[in-house]
C-alpha positions as CSV (number, residue, x, y, z in Angstrom):
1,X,7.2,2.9,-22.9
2,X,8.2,4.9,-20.5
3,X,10.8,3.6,-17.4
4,X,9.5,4.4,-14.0
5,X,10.4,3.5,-10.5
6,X,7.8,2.8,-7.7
7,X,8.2,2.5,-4.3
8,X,5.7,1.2,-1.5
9,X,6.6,1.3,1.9
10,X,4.2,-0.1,4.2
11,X,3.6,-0.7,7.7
12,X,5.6,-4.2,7.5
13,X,8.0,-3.8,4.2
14,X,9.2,-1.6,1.8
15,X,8.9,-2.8,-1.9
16,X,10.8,-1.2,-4.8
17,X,9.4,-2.2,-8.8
18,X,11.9,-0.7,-11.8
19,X,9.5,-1.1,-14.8
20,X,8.9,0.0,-18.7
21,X,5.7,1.1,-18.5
22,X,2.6,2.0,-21.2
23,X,-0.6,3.6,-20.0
24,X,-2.1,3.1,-22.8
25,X,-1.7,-0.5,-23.4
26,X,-1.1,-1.6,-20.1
27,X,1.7,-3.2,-20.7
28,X,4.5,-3.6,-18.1
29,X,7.7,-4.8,-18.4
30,X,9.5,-5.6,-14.7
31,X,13.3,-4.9,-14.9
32,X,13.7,-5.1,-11.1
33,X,11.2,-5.9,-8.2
34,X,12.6,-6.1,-4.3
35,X,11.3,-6.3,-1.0
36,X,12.8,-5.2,2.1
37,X,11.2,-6.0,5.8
38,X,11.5,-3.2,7.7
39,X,8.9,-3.0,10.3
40,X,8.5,0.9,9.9
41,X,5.0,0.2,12.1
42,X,7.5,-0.9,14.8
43,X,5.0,0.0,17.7
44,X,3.3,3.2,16.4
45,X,0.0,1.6,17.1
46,X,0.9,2.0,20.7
47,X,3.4,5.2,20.9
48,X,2.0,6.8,17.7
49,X,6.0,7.0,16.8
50,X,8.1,6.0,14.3
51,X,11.1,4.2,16.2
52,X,14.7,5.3,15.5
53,X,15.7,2.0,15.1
54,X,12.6,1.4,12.1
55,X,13.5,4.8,10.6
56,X,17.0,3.6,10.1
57,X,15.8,0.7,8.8
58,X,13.7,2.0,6.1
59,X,16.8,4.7,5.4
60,X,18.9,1.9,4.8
61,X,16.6,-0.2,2.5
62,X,16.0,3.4,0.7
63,X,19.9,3.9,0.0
64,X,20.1,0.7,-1.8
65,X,16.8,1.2,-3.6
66,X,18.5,4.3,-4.9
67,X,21.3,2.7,-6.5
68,X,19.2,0.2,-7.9
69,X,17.4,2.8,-9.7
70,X,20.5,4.8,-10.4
71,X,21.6,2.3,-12.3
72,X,18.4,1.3,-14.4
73,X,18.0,4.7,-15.2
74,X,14.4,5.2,-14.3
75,X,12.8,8.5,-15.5
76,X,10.3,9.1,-12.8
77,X,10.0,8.0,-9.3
78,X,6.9,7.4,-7.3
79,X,7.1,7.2,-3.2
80,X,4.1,6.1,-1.9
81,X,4.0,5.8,2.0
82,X,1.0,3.7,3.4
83,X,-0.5,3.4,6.8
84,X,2.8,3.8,9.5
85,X,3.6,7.2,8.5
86,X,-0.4,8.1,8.6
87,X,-0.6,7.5,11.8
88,X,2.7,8.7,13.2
89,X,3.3,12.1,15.1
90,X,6.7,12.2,13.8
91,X,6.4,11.2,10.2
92,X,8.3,15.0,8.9
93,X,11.5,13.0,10.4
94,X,10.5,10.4,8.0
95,X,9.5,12.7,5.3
96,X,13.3,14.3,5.1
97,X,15.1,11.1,5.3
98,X,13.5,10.0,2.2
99,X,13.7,13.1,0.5
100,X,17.6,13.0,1.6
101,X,17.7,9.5,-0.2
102,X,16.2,9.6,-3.1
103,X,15.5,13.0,-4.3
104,X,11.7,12.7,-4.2
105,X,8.6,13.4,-0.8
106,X,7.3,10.2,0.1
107,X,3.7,10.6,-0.7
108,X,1.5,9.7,2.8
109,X,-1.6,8.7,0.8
110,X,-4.7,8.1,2.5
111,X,-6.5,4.7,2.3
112,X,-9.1,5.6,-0.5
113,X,-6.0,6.7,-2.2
114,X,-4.6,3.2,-1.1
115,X,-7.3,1.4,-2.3
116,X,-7.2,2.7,-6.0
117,X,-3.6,2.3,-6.7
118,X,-4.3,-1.6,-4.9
119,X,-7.1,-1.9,-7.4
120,X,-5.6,-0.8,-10.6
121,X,-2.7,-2.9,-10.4
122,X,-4.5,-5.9,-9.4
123,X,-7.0,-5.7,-12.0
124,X,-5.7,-4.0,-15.1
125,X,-4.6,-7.8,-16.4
126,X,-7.6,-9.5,-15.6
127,X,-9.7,-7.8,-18.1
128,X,-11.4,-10.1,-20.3
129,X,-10.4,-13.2,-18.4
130,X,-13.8,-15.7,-19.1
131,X,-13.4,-17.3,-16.0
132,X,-13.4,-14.4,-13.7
133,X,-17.1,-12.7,-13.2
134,X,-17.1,-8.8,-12.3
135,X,-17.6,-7.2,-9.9
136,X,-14.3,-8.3,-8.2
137,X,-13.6,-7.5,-4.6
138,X,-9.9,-7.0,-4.2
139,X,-7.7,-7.2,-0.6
140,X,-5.0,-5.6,0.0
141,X,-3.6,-7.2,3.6
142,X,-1.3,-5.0,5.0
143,X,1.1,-4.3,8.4
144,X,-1.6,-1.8,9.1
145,X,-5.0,-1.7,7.2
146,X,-6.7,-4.2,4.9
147,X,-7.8,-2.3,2.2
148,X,-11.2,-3.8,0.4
149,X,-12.3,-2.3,-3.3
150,X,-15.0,-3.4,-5.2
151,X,-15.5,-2.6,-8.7
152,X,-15.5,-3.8,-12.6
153,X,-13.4,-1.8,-14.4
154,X,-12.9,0.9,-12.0
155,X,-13.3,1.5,-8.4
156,X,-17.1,1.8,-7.6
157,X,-16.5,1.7,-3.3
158,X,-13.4,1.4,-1.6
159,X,-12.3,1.3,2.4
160,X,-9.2,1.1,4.8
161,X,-9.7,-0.8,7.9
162,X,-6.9,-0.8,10.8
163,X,-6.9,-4.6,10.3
164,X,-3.3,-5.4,9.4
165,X,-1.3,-8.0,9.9
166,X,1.4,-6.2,12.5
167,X,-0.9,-4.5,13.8
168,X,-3.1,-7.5,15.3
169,X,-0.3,-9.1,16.2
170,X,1.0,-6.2,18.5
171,X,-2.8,-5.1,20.0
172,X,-3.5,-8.7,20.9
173,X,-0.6,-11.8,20.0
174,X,1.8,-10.0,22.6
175,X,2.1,-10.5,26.2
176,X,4.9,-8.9,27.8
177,X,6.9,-7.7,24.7
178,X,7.2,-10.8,22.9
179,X,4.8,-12.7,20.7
180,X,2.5,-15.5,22.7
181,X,3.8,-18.8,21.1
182,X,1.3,-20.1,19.6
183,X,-1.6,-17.9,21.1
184,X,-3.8,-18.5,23.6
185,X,-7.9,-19.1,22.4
186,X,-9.0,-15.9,24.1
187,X,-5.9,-14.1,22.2
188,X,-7.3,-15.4,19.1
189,X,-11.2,-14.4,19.9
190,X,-9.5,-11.0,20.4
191,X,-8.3,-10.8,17.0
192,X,-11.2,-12.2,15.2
193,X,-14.1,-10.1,16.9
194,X,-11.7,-6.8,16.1
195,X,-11.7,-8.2,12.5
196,X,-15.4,-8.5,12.5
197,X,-16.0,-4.9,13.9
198,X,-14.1,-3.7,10.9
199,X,-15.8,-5.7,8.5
200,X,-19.0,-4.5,9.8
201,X,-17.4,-0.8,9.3
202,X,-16.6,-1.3,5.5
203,X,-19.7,-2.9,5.2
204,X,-21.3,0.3,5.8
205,X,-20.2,1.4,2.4
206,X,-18.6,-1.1,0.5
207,X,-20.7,-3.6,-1.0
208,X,-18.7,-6.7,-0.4
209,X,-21.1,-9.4,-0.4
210,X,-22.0,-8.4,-4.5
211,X,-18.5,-9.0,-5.1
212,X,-18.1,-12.7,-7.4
213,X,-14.2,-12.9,-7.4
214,X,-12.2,-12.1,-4.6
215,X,-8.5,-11.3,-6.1
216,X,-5.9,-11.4,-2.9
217,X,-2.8,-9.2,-2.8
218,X,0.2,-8.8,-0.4
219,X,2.4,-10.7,1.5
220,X,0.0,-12.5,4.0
221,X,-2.0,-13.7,1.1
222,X,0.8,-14.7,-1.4
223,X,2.4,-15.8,1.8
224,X,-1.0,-18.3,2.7
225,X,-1.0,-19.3,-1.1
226,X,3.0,-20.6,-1.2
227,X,2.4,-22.4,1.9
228,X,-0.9,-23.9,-0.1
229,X,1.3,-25.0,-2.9
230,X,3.9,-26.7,-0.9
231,X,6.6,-24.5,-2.7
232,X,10.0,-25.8,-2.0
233,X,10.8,-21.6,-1.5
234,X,9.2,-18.7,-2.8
235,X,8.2,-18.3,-6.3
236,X,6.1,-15.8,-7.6
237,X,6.2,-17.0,-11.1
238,X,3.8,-19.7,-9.7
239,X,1.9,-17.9,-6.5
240,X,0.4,-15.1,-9.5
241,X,-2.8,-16.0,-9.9
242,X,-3.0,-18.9,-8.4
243,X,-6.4,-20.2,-6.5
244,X,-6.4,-21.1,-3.0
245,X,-9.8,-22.7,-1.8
246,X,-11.8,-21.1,1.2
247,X,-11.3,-24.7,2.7
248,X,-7.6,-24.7,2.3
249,X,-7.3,-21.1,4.0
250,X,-9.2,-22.3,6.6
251,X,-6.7,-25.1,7.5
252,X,-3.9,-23.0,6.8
253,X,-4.9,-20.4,9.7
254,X,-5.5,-23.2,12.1
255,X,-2.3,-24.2,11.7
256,X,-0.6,-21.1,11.6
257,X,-2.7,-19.9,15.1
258,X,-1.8,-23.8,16.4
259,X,1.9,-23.8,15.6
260,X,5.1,-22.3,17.2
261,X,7.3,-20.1,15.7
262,X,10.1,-22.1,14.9
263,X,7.6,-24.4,13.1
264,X,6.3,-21.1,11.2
265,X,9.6,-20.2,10.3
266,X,10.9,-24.0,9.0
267,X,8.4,-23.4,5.7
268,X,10.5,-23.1,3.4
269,X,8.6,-20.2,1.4
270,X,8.3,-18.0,4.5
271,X,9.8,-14.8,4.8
272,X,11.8,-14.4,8.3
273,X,10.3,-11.0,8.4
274,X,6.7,-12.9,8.1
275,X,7.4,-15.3,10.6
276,X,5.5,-13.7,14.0
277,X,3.0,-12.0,11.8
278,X,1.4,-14.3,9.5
279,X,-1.0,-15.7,11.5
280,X,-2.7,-12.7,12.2
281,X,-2.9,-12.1,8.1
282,X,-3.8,-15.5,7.9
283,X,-7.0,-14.9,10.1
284,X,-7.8,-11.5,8.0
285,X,-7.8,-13.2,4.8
286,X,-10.1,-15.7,6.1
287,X,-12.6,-13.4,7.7
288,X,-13.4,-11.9,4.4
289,X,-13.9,-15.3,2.7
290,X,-16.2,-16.1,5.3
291,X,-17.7,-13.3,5.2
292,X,-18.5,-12.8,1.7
293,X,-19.2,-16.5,0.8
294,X,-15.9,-16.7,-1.2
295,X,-15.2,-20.4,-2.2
296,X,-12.0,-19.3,-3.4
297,X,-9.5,-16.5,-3.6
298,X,-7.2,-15.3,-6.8
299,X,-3.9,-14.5,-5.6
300,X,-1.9,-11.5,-6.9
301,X,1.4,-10.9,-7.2
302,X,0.5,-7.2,-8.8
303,X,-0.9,-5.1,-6.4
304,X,-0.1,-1.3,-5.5
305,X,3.1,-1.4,-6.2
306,X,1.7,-1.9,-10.1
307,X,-0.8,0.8,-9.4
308,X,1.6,3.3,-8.4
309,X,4.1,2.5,-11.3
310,X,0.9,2.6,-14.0
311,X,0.2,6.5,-12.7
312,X,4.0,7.2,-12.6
313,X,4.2,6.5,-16.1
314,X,1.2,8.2,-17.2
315,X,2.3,11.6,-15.3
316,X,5.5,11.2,-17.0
């Protein structure tokens, strides 16, 4: 075993996973899994900037994950920086904050890249499970792309879409700086028909309709699948692999696009930092169902953060 740290910092949140890990077996032992909101996609869609005030954010969230692993005494670290700092002019300022922190360059992988740590750590359990057919399709909702992966045992086609959940929710659920509450029907056409153009972009290459389980990852998703359970607060221990009906997500968005956000925010498993934006992830979560005939989806609480703790320990 071999103890790693991982880090994902994503358009939305930054996630830190202390773990004793074997590549061989598979096996992974968590000693310490966090999240932090940050918002590092704080408008880059439309400045194509990180903001100061998201920069310090993420900084600040890094100094404690340091400590954290400081203190665990994790052999290797893994940064892995998603779509934000892909997109952003100034992502060097970004780059030596982190460095400054932590000791380590924030990867900035691409989405393919993206897509493979997603689908490793979702799937390397679920090998041998009965009740799950191959191939599987897994989504990733993000702040800033959806990544979708199909494959059995290994990634046969994989492809990022700008799709996330901040990210709709700043191109179309905003009027005047602040978030329309709820939004208005042609808001929500907005959103879907930009949904659909991206589906019909990864359906160029990824074959999504051959997939037979859809496995669901990130906070939208798990977020969707608490709210589904009724949790009395957030509990991962149940949400992992849990099964949430395509008639079940289907309510769930309508009420989510329906409600207001102090109703959004009164669920008791809802992250404040999910609050404006889960709507939106909502809505991408059940596009895919929709469009790929899903019945159900298999909600994971391992996802890329796994992934990138899995190839930390086996480049150890």
């Amino acid at each position: 075993m071999t103890r790693v740290a991982a880090i994902d910092c994503g358009t939305n949140s930054i996630r830190l996973l202390v773990a004793d890990a074997d590549p061989a077996t598979g096996e992974l032992v968590d000693l310490d899994r966090r999240m932090t909101i940050v918002r590092l996609g704080q408008g880059v869609d439309r400045t194509g900037r990180l903001a100061p005030e998201a920069l310090e954010r993420t900084f600040a969230a890094c100094r404690e994950y340091a400590a954290v692993i400081k203190e665990h005494g994790a052999e290797r670290i893994r940064f892995v920086a998603t779509s934000a700092t892909r997109d952003a002019e100034n992502r060097d300022e970004f780059v030596r904050g982190v460095l400054d922190i932590l000791g380590v360059e924030p990867e900035v992988i691409t989405g393919d890249e993206e897509a493979e740590f997603s689908f490793t750590g979702a799937t390397r359990e679920l090998t041998g499970r009965d009740d799950l057919a191959k191939p599987y399709l897994v989504v990733d909702i993000g702040g800033g792309s959806t990544e979708l992966v199909v494959g059995e045992d290994h990634v046969r086609a994989a492809r990022s879409v700008d799709i996330g959940c901040v990210r709709m929710t700043e191109r179309h659920l905003v009027h005047d700086g602040v978030v329309t509450d709820p939004p208005t029907a042609a808001q929500i056409e907005a959103v879907r028909a930009d949904i659909e153009a991206a589906l019909d972009l990864a359906e160029r290459t990824v074959p999504l309709r051959e997939a037979r389980t859809l496995v669901g990852l990130a906070g939208s998703v798990t977020t969707v699948a608490a709210i589904a359970l009724d949790l009395p607060a957030y509990d991962s221990t149940v949400i992992h692999h849990s099964r949430v009906t395509l008639d079940r997500v289907r309510e769930i968005s309508d009420w989510l696009l329906a409600s207001t956000h102090a109703e959004r925010a009164a669920i008791p498993s809802m992250h404040a930092g999910r609050v404006d934006v889960i709507a939106a992830g909502a809505l991408v979560l059940l596009a895919i169902m929709e469009r790929i005939g899903a019945r159900e989806v298999v909600v994971s609480e391992h996802d890329i953060l796994d992934g990138i703790a899995y190839r930390a320990a086996e480049e150890a």
